[in-house]
ChimeraX commands (.cxc) that place a marker at each C-alpha (Angstrom):
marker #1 position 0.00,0.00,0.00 radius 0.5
marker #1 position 1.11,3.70,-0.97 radius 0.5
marker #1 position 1.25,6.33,1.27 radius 0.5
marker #1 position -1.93,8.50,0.17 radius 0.5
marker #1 position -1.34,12.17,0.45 radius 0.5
marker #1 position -4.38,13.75,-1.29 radius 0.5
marker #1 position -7.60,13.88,0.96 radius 0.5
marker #1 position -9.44,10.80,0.91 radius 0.5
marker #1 position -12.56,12.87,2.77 radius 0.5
marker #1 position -15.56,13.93,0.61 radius 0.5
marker #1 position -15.29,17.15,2.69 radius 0.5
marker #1 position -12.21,17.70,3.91 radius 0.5
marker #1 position -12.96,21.20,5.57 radius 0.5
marker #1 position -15.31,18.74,7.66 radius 0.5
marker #1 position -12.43,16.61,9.01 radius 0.5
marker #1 position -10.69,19.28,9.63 radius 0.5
marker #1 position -13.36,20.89,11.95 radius 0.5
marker #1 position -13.76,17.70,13.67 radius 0.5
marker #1 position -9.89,17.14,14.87 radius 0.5
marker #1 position -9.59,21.42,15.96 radius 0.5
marker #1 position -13.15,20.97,17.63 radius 0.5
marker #1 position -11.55,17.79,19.64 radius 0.5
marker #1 position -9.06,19.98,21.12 radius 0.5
marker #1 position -11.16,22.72,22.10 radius 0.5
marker #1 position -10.98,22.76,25.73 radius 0.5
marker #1 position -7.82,20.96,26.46 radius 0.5
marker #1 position -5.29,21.97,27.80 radius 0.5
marker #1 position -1.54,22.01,26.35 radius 0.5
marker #1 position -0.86,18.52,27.41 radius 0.5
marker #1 position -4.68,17.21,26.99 radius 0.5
marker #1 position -4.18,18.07,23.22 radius 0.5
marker #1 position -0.81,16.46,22.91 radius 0.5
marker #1 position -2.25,13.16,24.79 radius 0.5
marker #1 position -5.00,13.33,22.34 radius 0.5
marker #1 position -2.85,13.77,18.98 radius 0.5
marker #1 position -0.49,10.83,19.87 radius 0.5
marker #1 position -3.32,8.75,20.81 radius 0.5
marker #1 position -4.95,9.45,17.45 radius 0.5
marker #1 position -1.77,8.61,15.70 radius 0.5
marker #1 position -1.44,4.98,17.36 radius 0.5
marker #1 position -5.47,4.41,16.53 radius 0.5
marker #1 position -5.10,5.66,12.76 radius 0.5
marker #1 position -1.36,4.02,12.43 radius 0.5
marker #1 position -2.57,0.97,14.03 radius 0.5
marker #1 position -6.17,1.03,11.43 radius 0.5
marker #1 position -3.61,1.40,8.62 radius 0.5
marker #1 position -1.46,-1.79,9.83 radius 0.5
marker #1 position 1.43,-1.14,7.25 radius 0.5
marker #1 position 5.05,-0.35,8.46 radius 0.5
marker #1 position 5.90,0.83,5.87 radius 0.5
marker #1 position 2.95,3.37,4.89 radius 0.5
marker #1 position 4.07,4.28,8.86 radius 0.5
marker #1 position 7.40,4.91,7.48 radius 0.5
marker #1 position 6.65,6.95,5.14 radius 0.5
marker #1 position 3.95,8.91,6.57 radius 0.5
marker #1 position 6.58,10.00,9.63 radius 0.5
marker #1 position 9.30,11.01,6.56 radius 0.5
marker #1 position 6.68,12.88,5.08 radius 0.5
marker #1 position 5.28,14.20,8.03 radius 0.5
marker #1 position 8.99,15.38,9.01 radius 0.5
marker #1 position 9.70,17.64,5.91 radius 0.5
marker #1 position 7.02,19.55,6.93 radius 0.5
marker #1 position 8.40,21.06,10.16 radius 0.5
marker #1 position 10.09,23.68,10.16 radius 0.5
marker #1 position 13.65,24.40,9.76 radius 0.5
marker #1 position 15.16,25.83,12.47 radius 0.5
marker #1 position 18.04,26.79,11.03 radius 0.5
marker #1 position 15.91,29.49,9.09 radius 0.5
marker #1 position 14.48,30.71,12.60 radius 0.5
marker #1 position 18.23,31.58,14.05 radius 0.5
marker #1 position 17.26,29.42,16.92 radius 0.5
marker #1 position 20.38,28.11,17.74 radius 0.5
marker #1 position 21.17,24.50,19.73 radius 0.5
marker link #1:1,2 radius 0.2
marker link #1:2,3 radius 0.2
marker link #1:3,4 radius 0.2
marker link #1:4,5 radius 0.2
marker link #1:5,6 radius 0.2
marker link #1:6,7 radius 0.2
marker link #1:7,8 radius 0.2
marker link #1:8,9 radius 0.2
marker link #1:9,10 radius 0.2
marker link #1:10,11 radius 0.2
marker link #1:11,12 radius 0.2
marker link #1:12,13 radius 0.2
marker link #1:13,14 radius 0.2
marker link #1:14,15 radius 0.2
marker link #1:15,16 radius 0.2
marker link #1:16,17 radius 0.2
marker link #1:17,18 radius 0.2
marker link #1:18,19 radius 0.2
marker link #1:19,20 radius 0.2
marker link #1:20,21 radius 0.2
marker link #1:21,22 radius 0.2
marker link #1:22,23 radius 0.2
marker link #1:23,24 radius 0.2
marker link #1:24,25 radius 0.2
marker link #1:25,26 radius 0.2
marker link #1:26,27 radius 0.2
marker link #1:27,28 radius 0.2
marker link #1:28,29 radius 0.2
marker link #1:29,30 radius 0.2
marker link #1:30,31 radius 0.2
marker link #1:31,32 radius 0.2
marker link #1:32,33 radius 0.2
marker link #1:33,34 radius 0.2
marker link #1:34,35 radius 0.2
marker link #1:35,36 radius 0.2
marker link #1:36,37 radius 0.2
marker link #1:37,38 radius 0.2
marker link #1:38,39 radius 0.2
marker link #1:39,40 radius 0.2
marker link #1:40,41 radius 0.2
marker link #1:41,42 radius 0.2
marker link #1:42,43 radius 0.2
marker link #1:43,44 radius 0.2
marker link #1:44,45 radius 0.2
marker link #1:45,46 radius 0.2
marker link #1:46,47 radius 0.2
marker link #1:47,48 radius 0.2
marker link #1:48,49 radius 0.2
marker link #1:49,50 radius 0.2
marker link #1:50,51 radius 0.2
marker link #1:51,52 radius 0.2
marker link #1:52,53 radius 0.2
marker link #1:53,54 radius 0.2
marker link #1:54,55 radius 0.2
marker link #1:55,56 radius 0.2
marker link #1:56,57 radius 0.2
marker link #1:57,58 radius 0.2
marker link #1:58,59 radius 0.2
marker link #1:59,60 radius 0.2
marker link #1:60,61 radius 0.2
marker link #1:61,62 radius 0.2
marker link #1:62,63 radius 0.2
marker link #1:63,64 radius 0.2
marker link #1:64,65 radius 0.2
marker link #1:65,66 radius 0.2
marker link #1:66,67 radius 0.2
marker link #1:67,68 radius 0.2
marker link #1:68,69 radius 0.2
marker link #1:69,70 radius 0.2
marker link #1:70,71 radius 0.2
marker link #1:71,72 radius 0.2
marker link #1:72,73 radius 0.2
view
């Protein structure tokens, strides 16, 4: 199985809603339980290492570079 990146939601503005309206309420480390949780569930539904694999390489380009930010390590 391929790692799909275009929506797979007939409305994706929907989804969206959905995952910010989950949060709403929690606090910093309520929302941060609740995102890792939801990746276990939806990387355990998918069951494929290596879609996993490259969902967390694809998911990593998308952050953003620090060295850009002059924060400095």
């Amino acid at each position: 199985m391929a790692l799909a990146t275009q929506s797979n939601f007939a409305n994706p503005d929907a989804a969206y809603r959905r995952i910010v309206e989950a949060h709403r309420g929690l606090s910093d480390e309520q929302s941060a339980t609740l995102d890792a949780a939801l990746v276990l569930i939806l990387a355990n539904h998918i069951g494929d290492i290596g879609v996993l694999d490259d969902a967390i390489a694809f998911a990593k380009r998308r952050l953003p570079d620090d060295s850009q930010s002059g924060v400095t390590t």
